[in-house]
C-alpha positions, 0 to 999 in steps of 0.5 A, a space after each residue: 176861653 170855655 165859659 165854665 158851665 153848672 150840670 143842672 138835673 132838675 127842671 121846673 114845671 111847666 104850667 098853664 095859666 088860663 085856657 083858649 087861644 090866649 093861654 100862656 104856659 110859664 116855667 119849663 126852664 132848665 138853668 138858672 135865670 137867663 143863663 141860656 148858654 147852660 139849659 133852655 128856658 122854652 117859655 120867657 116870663 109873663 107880666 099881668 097887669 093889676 087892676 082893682 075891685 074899686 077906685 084906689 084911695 091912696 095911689 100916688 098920681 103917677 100911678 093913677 093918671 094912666 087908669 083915672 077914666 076906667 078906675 070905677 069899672 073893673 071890667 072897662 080898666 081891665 079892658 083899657 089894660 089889654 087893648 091900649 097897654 096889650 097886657 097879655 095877663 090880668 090880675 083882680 086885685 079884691 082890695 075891697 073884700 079887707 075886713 078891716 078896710 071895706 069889707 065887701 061881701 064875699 057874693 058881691 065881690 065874686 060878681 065882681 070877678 064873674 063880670 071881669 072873666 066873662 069880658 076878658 079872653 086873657 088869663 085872670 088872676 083873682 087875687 084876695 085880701 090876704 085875710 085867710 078866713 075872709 079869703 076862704 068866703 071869697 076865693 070859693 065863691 069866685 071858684 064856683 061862679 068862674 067854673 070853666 075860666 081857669 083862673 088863678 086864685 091867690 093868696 093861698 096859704 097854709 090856714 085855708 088851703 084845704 077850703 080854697 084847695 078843694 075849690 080849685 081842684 072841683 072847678 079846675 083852677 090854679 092856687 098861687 102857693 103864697 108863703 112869708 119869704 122862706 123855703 121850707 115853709 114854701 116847700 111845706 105848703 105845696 106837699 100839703 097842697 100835693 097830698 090835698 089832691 091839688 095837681 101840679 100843673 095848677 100851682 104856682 108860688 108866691 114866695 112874698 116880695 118887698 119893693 125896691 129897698 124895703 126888704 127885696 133882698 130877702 125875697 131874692 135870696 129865698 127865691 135864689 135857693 128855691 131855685 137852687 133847690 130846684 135845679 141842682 138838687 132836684 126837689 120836686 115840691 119847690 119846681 113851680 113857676 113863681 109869682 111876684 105880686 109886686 106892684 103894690 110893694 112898690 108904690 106904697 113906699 113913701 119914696 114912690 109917693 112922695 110930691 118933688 115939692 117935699 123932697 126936692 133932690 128926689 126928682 120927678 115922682 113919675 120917673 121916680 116910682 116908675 124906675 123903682 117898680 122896673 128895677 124891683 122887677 127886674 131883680 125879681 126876674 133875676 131870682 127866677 120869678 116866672 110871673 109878674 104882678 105890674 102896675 105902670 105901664 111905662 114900667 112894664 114897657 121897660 121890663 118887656 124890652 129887658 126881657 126881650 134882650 135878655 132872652 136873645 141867644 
């Protein structure tokens, strides 16, 4: 029997996340998700894992056990993330820099991420609040004191584009294109990030995403035709590799949290949250997520084998 095959015309960008000899280049396919019998997929998805800019007040036990002797010291857990776990990407999460949470000043908070750069060989994500004016403070200084680390600088949206836009282009770091679960919004933002100057090859999408059962499925049906668009259609300003910042989806649910004491038929919590963050992960790959944004270790130990199966011929 011939296995029926789609004719894709278009491709997706390849982009370099990093520099030196631990870059890793994503995107590059030419098929839909793992459809390796139809187009190639010359680079396999990369997993970053996330650490943060001050202890976690609220993450569930399971969650915090692998990192509660490093959680004080960014530098020390993003360390303990490559050398025990072998993370081969690092997200900064700037959770601090929240003006209605912490609101740690935009000079301290890029010191911060200056100090994680500088120990670290891997690619650094710097992830902000998602505050677009405080954002804008923030992600440019980082920009300025990280000159030469090629980082990855998110969220970038379409209020503080042209601030944090001018930003990466001046120091030569990636923008991670962010939009709220929609095509056209997300096609927009990266013209506008094109027309600004911003090149190609330092962007990346994030298309929004949910944890397992609290709205994943919208997030795959829009990556889904973001995909199709991209290959089948050949639109040129949705062909970037995409982001997933999915962690922190997944284990702010009451499901990820909750002790088996108060809901019994639950099961064991750990198992429990990292089953959920590997299955949110895993759907994410198979709408075409390029890059994610992980927290459990066993969970992307799970995540890596599905991958390395998935991408066998």
């Amino acid at each position: 029997m011939e296995i029926p095959k789609i004719n894709y015309t278009g491709k997706i960008k390849e982009v370099t996340l990093g520099a030196g000899s631990k870059a890793v280049t994503v995107g590059g396919e030419t098929m839909y998700p793992f459809h390796l019998f139809e187009g190639q997929m010359p680079h396999p998805p990369r997993i970053a894992m996330e650490v943060y800019d001050a202890p976690p007040e609220d993450w569930a036990e399971a969650a915090l056990e692998p990192f509660k002797d490093v959680v004080k010291d960014p530098v020390a857990w993003a360390q303990k993330c490559i050398r025990v776990y072998g993370a081969e990407m690092i997200c900064l999460q700037l959770a601090s820099t929240d003006p209605n949470g912490m609101n740690r000043p935009a000079e301290e908070a890029a010191e911060i991420a200056k100090r994680v750069a500088d120990a670290l060989d891997v690619p650094l994500i710097v992830w902000g609040s998602g505050n677009d004016e405080k954002d804008v403070e923030v992600l440019r200084r980082v920009s300025e004191l990280c000159v030469g680390k090629s980082l990855i600088l998110g969220p970038v949206g379409e209020k503080n584009y042209k601030q944090i836009g001018a930003g990466a282009i001046g120091y030569r770091h990636t923008v991670v294109a962010a939009t709220p679960i929609d095509v056209n919004l997300a096609k927009q933002l990266n013209v506008l990030l094109g027309n600004l100057g911003v090149p190609d090859g330092q962007i990346i999408v994030d298309p929004t995403t949910g944890g397992l059962g609290y709205g994943i499925e919208y997030t795959y049906s829009v990556m889904e035709r973001d995909r199709m668009a991209a290959l089948t259609q050949q639109d040129e300003r949705l062909q970037f590799p995409l982001v997933c910042n999915l962690a922190k989806e997944v284990w702010k649910t009451k499901e990820a949290k909750l002790a088996e004491a108060d809901d019994p038929k639950l099961g064991n919590p750990k198992k429990r949250g990292v089953l959920m963050e590997a299955i949110t992960a895993m759907v994410l790959l198979l709408a075409g997520a390029n890059v994610l944004i992980m927290r459990h270790p066993e969970a992307i130990k799970l995540v890596k084998e599905m991958i390395g199966d998935l991408s066998k011929t």
